[in-house]
N, CA, C and O of each residue as an XYZ file, in Angstrom:
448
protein
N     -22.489     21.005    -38.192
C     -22.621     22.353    -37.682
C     -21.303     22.759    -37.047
O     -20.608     21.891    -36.517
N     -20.925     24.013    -37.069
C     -19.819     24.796    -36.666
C     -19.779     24.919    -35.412
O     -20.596     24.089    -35.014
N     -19.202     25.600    -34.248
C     -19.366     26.645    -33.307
C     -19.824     28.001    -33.762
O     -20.874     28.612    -33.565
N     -18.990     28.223    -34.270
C     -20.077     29.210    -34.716
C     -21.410     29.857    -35.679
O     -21.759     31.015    -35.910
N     -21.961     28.495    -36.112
C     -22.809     28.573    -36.341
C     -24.038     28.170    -35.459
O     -25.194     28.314    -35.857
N     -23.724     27.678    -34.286
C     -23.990     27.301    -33.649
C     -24.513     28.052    -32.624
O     -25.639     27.917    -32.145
N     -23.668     28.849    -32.297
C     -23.524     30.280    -31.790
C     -24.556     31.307    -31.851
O     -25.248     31.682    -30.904
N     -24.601     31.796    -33.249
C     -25.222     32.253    -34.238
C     -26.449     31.939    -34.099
O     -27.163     32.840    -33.656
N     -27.106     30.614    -34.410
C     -28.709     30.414    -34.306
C     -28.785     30.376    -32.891
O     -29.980     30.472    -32.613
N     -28.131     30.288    -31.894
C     -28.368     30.605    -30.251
C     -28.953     32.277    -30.262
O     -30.061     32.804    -30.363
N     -28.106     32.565    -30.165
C     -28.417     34.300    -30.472
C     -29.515     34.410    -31.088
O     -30.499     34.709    -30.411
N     -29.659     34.224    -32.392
C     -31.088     34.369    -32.860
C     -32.062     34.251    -32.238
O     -33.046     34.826    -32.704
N     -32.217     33.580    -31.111
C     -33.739     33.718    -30.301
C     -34.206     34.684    -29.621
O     -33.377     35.558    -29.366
N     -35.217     34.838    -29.243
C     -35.541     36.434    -28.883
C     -35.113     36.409    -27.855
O     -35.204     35.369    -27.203
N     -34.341     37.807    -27.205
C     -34.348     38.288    -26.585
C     -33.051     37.434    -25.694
O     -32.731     37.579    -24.514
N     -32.463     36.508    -26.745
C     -31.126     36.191    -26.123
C     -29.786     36.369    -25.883
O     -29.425     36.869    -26.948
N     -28.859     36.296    -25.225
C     -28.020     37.406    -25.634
C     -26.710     36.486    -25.136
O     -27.127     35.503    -24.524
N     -25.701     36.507    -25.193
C     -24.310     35.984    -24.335
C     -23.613     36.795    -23.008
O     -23.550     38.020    -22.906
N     -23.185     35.960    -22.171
C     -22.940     36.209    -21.086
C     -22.060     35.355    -20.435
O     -21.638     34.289    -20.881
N     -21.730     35.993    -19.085
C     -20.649     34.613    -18.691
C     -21.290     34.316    -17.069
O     -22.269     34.794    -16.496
N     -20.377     33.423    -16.687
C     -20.357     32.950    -15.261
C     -19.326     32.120    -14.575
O     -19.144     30.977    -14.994
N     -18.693     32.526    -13.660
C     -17.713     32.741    -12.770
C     -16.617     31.903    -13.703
O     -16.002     30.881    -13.401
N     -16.571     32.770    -15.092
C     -15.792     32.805    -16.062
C     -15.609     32.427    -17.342
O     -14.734     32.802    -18.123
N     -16.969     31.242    -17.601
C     -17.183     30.553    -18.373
C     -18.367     31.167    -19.376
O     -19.371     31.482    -18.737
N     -18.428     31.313    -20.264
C     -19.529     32.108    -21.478
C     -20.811     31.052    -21.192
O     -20.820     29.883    -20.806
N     -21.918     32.012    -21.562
C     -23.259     31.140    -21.228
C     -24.388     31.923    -22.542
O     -24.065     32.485    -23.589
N     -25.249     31.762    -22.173
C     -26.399     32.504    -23.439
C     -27.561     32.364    -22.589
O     -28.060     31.354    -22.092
N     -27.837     33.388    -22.535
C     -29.446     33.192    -21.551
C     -30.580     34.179    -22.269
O     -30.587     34.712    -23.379
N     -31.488     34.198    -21.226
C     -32.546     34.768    -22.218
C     -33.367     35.621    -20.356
O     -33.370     34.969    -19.312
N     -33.883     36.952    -20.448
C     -33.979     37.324    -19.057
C     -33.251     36.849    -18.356
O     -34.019     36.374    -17.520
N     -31.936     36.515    -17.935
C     -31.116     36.342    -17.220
C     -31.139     35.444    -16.924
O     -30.702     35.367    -15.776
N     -31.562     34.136    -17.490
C     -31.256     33.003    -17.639
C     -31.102     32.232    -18.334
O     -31.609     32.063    -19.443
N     -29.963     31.313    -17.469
C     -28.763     30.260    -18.581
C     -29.696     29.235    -19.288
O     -30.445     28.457    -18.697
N     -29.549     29.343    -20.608
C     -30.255     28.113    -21.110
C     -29.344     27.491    -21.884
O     -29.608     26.314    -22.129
N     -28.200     27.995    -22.412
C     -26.923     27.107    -23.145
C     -25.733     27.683    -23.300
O     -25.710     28.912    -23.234
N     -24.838     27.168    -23.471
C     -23.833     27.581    -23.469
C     -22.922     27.607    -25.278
O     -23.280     26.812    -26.147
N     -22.136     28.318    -25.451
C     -21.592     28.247    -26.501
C     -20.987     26.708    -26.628
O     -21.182     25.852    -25.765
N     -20.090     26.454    -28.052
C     -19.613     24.905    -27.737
C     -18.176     25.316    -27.994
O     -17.340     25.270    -28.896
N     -18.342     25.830    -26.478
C     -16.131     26.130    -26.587
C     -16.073     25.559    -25.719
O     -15.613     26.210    -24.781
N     -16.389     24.297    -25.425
C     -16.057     23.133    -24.518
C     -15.154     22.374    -25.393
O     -14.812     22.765    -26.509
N     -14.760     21.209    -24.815
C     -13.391     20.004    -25.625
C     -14.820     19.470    -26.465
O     -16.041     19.343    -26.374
N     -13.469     19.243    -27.463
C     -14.518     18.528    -28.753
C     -15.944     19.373    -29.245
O     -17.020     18.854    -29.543
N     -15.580     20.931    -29.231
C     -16.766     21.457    -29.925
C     -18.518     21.113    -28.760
O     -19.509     20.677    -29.347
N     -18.573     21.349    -27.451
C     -19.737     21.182    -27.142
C     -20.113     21.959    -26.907
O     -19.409     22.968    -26.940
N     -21.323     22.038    -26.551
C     -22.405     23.021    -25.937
C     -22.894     22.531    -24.824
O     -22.825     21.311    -24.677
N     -23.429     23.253    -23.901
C     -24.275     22.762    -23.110
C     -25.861     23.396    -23.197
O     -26.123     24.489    -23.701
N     -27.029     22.304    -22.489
C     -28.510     22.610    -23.018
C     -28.977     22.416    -21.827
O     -28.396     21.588    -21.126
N     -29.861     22.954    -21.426
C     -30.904     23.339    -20.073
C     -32.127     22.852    -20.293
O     -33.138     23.537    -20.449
N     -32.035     21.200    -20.316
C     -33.628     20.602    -20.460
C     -33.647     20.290    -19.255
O     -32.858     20.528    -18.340
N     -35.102     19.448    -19.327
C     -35.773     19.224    -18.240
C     -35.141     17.209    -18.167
O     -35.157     16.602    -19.238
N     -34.711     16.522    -17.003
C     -34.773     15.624    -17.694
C     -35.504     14.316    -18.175
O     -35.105     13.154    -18.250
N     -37.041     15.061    -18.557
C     -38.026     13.938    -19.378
C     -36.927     14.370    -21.090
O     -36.273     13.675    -21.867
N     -37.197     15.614    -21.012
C     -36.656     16.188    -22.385
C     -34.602     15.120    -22.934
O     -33.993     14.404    -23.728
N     -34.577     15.811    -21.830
C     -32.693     14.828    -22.023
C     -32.757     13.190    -22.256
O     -31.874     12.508    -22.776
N     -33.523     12.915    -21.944
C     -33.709     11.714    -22.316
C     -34.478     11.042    -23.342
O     -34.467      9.835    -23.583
N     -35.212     12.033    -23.977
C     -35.877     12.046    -25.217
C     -34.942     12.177    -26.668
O     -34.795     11.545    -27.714
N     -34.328     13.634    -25.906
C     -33.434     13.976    -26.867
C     -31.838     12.603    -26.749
O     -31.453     12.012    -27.757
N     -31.397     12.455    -25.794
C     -30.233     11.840    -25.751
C     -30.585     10.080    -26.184
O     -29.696      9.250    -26.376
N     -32.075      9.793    -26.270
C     -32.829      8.251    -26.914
C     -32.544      8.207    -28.030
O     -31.811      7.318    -28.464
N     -33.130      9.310    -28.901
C     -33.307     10.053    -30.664
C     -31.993      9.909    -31.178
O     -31.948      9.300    -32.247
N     -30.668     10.387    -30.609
C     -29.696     11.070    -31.442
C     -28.630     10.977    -30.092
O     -28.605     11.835    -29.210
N     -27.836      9.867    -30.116
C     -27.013      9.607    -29.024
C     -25.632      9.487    -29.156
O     -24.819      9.066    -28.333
N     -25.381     10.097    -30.807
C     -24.182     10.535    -31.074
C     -24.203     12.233    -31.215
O     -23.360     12.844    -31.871
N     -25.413     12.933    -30.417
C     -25.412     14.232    -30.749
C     -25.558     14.402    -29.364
O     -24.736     15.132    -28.810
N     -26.665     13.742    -28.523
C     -26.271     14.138    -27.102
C     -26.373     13.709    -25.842
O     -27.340     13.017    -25.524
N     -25.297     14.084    -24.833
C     -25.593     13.190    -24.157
C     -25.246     14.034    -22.264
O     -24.646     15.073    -21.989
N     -25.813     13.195    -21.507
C     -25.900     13.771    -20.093
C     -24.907     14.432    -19.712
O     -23.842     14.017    -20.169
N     -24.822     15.652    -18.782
C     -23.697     16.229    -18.405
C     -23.313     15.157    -17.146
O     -24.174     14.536    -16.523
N     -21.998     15.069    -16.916
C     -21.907     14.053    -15.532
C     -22.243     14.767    -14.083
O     -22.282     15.955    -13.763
N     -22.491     13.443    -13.273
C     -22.738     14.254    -12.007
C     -24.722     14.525    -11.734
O     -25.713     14.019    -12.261
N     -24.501     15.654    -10.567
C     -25.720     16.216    -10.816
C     -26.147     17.263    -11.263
O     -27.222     17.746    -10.906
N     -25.466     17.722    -12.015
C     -26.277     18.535    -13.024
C     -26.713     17.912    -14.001
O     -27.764     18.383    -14.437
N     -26.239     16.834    -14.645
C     -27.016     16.314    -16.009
C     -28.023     15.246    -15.216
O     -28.487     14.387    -15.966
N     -28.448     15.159    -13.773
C     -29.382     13.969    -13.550
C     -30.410     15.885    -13.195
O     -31.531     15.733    -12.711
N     -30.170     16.699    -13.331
C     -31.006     17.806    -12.910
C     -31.638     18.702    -14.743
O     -32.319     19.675    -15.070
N     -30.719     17.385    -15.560
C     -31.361     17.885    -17.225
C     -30.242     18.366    -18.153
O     -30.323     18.249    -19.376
N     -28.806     19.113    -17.290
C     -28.051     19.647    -18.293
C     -27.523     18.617    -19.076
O     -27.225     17.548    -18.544
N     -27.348     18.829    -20.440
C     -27.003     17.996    -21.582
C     -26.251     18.556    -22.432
O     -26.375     19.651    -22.981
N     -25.223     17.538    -22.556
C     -24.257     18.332    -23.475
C     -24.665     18.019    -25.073
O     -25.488     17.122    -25.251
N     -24.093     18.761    -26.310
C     -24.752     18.451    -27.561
C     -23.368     18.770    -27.888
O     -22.590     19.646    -27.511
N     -23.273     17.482    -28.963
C     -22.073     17.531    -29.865
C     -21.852     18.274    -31.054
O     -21.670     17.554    -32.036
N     -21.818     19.333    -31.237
C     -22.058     20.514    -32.377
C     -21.752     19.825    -33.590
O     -22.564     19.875    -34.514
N     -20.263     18.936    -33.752
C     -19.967     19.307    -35.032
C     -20.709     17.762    -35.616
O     -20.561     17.540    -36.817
N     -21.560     16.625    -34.708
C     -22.718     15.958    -34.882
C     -24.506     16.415    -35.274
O     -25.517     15.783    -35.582
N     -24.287     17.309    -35.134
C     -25.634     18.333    -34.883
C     -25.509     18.663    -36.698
O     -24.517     18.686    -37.426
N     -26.803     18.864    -36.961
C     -27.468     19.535    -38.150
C     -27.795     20.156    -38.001
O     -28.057     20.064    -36.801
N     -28.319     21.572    -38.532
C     -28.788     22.921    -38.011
C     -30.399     22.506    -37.531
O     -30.703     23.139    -36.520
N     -31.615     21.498    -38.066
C     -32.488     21.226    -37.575
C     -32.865     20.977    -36.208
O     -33.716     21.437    -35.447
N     -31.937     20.078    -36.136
C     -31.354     19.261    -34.234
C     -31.297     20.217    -33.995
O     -32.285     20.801    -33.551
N     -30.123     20.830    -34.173
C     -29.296     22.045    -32.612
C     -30.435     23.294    -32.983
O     -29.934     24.354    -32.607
N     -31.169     23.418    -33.312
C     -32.368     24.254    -33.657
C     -33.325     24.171    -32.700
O     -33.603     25.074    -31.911
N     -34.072     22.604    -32.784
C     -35.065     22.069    -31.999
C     -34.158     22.106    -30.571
O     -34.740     22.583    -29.597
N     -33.045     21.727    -30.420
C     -32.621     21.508    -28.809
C     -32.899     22.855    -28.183
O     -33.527     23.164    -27.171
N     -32.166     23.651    -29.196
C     -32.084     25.204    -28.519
C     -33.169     26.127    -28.335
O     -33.099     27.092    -27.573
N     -34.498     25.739    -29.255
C     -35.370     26.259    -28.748
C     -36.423     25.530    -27.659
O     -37.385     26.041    -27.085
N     -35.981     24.358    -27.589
C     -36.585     23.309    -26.050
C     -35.790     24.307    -24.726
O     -36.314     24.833    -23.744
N     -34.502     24.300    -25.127
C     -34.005     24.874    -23.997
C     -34.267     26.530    -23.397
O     -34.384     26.919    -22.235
N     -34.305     27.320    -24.733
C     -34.457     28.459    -24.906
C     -36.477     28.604    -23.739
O     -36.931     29.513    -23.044
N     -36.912     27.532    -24.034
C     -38.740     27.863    -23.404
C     -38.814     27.237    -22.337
O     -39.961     26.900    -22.045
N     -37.583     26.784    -21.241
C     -37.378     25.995    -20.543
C     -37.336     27.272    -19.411
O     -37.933     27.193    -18.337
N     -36.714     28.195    -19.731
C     -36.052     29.147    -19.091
C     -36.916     31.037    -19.125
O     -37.161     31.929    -18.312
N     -37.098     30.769    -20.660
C     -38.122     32.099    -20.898
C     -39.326     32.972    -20.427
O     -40.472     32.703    -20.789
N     -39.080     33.864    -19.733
C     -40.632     34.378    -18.995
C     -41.973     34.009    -19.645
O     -41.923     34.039    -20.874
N     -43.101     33.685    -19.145
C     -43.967     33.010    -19.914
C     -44.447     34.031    -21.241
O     -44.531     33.706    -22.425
N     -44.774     35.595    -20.510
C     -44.979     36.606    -21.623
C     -43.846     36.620    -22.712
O     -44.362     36.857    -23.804
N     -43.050     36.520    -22.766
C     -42.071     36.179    -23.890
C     -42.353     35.072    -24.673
O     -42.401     35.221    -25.894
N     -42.652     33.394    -23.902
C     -43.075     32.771    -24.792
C     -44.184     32.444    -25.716
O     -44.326     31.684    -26.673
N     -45.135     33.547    -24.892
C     -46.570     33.375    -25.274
C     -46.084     34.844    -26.577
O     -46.834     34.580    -27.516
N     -45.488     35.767    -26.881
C     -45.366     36.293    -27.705
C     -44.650     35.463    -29.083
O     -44.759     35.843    -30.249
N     -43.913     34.262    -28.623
C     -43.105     33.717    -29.553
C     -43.395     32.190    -29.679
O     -42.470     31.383    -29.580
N     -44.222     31.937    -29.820
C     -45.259     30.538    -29.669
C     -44.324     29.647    -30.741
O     -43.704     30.133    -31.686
N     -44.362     28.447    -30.428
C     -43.415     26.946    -31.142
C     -44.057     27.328    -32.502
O     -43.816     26.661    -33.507
């Protein structure tokens, strides 16, 4: 997978859109961050799980992703290696992350 394809199926979720924060590009959904583009070093992204989820996901596929350092990745953020990612993966991550964050009436309109 690309960045910008990457990008691309981010956006695609409802009602998501790009944005930044205190300078850095983000993608949220109602005004909240659930990932980030992967214009990080080495093509990453960042993902807004929970962390039962980060550790599910980072068990599965541990050349695609792995904890942010610090405490934000012991609080779930996870970075995903894009150009490791298949559009399936970075699909499933992004919509884990995407319902992590989503008003419930939004998700109950857009059910898994």
């Amino acid at each position: 997978m690309t960045p910008a394809a990457f990008l691309k199926l981010a956006l695609s979720l409802p009602d998501a859109v790009q944005s930044a924060h205190h300078g850095s590009a983000d993608i949220r959904v109602a005004g909240k961050i659930f990932a980030s583009p992967a214009d990080r070093k080495d093509g990453e992204a960042i993902l807004k799980f929970t962390p039962e989820q980060q550790d599910i996901f980072c068990a599965a596929e541990p050349n695609v992703f792995k904890p942010v350092a610090g405490g934000w990745g012991a609080k779930g953020w996870t970075r995903l290696v894009v150009k490791n990612a298949d559009a399936v993966t970075a699909s499933s991550a992004l919509r884990t992350a995407w319902r992590n964050v989503a008003p419930a009436k939004l998700k109950k309109a857009h059910p898994e």
